[in-house]
LUMKE-995671 format. One line per field, with one value per atom (N, C-alpha, C, CB): x, y, z; residue in one letter; atom name. Coordinates in pm, 1 decimal, padded with zeros to 6 digits. Glycine has a CB too. Example, Ala and Ser with C-alpha at 12.3 -4.5 7.8 and 13.67 -1.06 7.14 Angstrom:
2
u (01319.0_01230.0_01320.0_01130.8_01285.0_01367.0_01290.0_01408.4)
v (-00569.0_-00450.0_-00330.0_-00447.3_-00225.0_-00106.0_00003.0_-00059.8)
w (00780.0_00780.0_00780.0_00904.6_00708.0_00714.0_00787.0_00572.5)
type (a_a_a_a_s_s_s_s)
atom (N_CA_C_CB_N_CA_C_CB)
END
This chain:
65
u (-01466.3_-01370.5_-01257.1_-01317.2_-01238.7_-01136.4_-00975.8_-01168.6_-00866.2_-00770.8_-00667.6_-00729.7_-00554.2_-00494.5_-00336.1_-00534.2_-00266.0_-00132.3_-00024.3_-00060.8_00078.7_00175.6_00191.0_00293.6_00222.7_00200.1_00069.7_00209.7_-00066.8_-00128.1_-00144.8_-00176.3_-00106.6_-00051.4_00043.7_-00004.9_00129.1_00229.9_00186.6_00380.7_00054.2_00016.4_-00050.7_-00035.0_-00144.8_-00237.4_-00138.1_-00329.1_-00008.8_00049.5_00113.8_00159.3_00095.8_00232.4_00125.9_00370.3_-00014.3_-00141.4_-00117.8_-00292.9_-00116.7_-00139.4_-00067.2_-00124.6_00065.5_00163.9_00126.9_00297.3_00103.0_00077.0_-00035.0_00068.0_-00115.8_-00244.2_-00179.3_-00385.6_-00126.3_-00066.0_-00016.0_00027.3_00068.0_00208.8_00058.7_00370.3_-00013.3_-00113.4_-00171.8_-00220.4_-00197.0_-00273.0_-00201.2_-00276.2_-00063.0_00057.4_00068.5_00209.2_00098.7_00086.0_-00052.3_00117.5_-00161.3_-00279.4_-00275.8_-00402.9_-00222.9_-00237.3_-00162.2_-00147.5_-00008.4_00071.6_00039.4_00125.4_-00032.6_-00050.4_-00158.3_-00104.1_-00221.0_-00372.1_-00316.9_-00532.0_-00213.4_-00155.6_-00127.5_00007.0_-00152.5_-00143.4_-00127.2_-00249.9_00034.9_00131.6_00085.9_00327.4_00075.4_00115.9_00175.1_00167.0_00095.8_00294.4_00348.5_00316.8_00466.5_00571.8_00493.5_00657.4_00439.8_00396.7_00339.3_00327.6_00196.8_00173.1_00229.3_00073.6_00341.7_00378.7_00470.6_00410.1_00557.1_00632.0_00540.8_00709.3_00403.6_00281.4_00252.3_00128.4_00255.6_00213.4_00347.5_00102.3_00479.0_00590.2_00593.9_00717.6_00554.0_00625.3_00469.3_00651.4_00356.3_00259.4_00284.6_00146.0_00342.1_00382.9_00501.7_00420.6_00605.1_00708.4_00647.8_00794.4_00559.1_00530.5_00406.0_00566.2_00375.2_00277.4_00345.7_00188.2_00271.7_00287.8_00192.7_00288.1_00194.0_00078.4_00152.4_-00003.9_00091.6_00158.3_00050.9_00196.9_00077.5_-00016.1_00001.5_-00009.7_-00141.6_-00217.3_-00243.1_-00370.2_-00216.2_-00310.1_-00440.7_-00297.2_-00503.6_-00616.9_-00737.2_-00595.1_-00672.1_-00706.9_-00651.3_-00698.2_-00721.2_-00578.2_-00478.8_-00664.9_-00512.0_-00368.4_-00424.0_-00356.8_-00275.9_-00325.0_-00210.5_-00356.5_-00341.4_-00238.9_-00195.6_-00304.9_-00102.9_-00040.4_00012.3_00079.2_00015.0_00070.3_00225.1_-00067.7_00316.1_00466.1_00485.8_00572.7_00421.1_00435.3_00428.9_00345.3)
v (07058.4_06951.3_06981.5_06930.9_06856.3_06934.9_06901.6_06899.6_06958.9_06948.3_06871.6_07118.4_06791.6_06748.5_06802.8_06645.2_06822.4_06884.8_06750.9_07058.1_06739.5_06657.0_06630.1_06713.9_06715.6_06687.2_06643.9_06844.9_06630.7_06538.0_06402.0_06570.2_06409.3_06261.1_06194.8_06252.3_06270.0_06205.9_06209.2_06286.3_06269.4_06219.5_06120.8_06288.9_06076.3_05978.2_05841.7_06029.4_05864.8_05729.9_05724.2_05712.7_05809.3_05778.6_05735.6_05924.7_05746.8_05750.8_05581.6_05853.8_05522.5_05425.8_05331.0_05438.3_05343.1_05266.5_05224.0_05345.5_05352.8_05307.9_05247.9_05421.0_05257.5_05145.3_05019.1_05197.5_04969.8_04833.0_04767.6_04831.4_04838.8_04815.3_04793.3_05025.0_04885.9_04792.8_04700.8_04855.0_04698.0_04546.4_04427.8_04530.4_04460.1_04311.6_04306.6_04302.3_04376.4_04364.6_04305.0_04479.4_04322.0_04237.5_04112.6_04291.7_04134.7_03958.8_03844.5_03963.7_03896.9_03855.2_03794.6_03930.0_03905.8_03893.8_03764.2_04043.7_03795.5_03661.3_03562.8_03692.8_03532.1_03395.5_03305.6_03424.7_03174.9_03095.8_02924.0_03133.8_02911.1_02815.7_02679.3_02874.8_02518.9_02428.6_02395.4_02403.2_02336.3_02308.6_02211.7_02269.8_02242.2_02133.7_01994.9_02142.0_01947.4_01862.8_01788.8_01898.3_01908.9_01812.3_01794.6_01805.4_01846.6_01809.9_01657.6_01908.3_01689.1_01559.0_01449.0_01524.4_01450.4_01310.2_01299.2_01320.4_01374.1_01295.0_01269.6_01395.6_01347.8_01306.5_01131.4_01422.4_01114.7_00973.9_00918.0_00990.6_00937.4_00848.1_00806.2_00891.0_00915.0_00883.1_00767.9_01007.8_00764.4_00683.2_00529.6_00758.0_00530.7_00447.4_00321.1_00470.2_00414.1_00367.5_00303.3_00503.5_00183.2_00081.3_00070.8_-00029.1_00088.0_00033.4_-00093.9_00201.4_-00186.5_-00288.1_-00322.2_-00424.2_-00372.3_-00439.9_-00556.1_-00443.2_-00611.0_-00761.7_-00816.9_-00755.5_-00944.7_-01042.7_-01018.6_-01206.1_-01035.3_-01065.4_-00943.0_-01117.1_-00802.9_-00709.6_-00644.0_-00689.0_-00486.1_-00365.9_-00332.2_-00138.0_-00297.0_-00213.5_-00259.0_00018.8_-00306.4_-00330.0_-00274.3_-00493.0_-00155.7_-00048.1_-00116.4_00089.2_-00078.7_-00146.6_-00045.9_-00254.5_-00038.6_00052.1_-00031.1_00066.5_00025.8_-00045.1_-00073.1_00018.3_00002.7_00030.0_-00089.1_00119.0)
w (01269.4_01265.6_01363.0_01123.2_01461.8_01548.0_01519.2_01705.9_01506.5_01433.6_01596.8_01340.3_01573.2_01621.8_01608.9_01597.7_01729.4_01650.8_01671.3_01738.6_01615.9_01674.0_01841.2_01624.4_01887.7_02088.5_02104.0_02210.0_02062.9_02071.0_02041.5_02052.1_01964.4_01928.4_01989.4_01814.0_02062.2_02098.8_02284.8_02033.2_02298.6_02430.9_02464.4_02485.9_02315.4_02280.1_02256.4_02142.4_02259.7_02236.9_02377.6_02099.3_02468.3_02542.4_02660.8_02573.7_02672.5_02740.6_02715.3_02668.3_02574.3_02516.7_02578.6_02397.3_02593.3_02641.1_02796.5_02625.2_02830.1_02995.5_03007.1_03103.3_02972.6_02964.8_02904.9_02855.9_02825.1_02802.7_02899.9_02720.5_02956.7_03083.6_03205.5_03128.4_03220.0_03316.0_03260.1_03378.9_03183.8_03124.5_03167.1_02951.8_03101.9_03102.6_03205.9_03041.1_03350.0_03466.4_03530.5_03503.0_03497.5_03537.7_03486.1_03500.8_03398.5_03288.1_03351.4_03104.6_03423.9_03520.0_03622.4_03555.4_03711.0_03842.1_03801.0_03932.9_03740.0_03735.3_03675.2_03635.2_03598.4_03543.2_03689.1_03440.8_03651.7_03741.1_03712.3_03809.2_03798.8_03725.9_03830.5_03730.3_03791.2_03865.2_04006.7_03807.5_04088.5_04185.6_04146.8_04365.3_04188.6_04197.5_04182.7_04345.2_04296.7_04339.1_04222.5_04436.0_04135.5_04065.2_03953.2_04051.7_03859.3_03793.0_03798.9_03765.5_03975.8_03962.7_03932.4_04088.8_04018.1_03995.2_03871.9_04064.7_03784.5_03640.3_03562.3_03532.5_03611.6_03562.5_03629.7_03610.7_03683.9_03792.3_03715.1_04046.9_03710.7_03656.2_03544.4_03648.8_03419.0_03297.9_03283.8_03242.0_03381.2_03411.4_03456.8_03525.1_03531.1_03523.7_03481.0_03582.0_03421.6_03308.1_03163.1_03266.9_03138.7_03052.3_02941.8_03120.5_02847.2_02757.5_02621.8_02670.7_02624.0_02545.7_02422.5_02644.7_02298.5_02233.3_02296.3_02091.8_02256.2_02273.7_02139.1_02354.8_02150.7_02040.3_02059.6_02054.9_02175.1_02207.9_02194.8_02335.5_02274.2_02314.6_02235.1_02424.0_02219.7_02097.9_02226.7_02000.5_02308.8_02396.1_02554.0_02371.4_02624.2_02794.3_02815.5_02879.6_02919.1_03009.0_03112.5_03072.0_03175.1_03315.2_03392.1_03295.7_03526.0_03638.3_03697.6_03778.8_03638.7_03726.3_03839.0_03731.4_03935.3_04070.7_04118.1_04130.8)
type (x_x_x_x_x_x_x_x_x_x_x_x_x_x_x_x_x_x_x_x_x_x_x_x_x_x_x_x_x_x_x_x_x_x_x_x_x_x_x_x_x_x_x_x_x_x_x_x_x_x_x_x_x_x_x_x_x_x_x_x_x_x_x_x_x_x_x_x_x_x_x_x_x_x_x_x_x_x_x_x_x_x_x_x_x_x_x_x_x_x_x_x_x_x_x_x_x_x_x_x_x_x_x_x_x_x_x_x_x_x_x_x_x_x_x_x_x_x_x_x_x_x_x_x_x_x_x_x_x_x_x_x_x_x_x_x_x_x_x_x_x_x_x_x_x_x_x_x_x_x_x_x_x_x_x_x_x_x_x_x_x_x_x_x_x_x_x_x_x_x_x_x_x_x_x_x_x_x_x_x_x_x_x_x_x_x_x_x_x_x_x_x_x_x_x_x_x_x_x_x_x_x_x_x_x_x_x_x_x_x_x_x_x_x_x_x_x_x_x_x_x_x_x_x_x_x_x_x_x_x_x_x_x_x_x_x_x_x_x_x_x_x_x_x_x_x_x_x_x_x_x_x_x_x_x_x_x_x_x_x)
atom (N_CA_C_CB_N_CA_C_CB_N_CA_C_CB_N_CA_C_CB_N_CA_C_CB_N_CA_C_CB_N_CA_C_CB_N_CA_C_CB_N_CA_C_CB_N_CA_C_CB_N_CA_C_CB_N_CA_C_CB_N_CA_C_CB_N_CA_C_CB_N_CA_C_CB_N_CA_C_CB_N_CA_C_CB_N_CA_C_CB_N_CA_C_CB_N_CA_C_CB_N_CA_C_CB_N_CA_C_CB_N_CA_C_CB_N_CA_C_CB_N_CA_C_CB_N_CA_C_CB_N_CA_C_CB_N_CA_C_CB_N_CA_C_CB_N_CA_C_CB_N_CA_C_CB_N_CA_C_CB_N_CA_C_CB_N_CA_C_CB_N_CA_C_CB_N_CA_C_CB_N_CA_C_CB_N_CA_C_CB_N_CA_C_CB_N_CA_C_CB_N_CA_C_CB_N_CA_C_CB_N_CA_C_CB_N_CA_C_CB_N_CA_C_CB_N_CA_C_CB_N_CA_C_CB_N_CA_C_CB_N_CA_C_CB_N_CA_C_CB_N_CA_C_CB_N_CA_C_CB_N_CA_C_CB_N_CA_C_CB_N_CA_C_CB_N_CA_C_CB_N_CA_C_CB_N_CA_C_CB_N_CA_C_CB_N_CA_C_CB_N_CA_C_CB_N_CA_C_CB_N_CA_C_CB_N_CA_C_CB_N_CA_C_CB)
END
């Protein structure tokens, strides 16, 4: 049985940490955000988009533009 002393343990956690800190750093680098661009286009599509009830029909979408 192989016995462990305290300074092992405390290399097995400190091993631990630095493997996290690269992880969260890969997880980072590979996240990947919107542009600008397209958020303003569905901000400005949502703006101008219409949906109304109908008598006739359940809902008529409409474009403002």
């Amino acid at each position: 049985m192989q016995k462990f002393t305290h300074f092992d343990l405390l290399e097995i956690t400190e091993h631990e940490q630095e493997l996290k800190l690269l992880l969260n750093q890969q997880k980072e680098d590979k996240m990947y955000a919107p542009k600008k661009e397209t958020i303003d286009n569905i901000l400005n599509y949502s703006k101008a988009l219409s949906i109304r009830k109908s008598e006739h029909l359940d809902f008529i979408e409409i474009i403002l533009n």
